[in-house]
C-alpha positions, 0 to 999 in steps of 0.5 A: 476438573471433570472428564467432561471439562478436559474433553471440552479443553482438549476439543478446543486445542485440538481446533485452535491448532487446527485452525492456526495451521490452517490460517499459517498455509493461508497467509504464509505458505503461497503457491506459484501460480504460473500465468499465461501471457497473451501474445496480443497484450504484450504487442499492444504493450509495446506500441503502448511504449513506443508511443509513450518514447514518441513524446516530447516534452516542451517548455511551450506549456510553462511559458503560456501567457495565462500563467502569468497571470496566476497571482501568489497566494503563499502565506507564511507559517504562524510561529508555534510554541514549543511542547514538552521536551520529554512529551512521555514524561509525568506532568 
């Protein structure tokens, strides 16, 4: 190997490490961002709640005479064959 051919190959470790250390504090290393909460969202969330502990649910809803006349359009599954018990193995 030439001088030149090991500068090349030690100037693209060097980088390579560089930028794995770089990608590593990227995507593994988070910083705790601390985020100021707004007196105002929190108040809106809470009637926001309130309002949704206010509904009650009834069975009015299913027992609506339109749905009776909805028809049944399930159809039974078609019998498959079975496959290979060994799908992975040679034919």
């Amino acid at each position: 190997m030439s001088k030149s051919s090991n500068k090349r190959t030690s100037l693209l470790l060097i980088t390579l490490i560089a930028l794995l250390l770089v990608g590593y504090k990227v995507v593994f290393v988070v910083s705790p961002e601390v985020e100021e909460v707004n007196p105002a969202s929190v108040v809106r969330l809470e009637g926001m709640i309130n309002q949704l502990n206010s509904i009650n649910l009834t069975n009015s809803a299913v027992n609506d005479p339109k749905l009776d006349t909805l028809e049944d359009i399930n159809q039974p599954l078609p019998s498959l064959p079975i496959g290979r018990e060994n799908p992975f193995s040679s034919f």
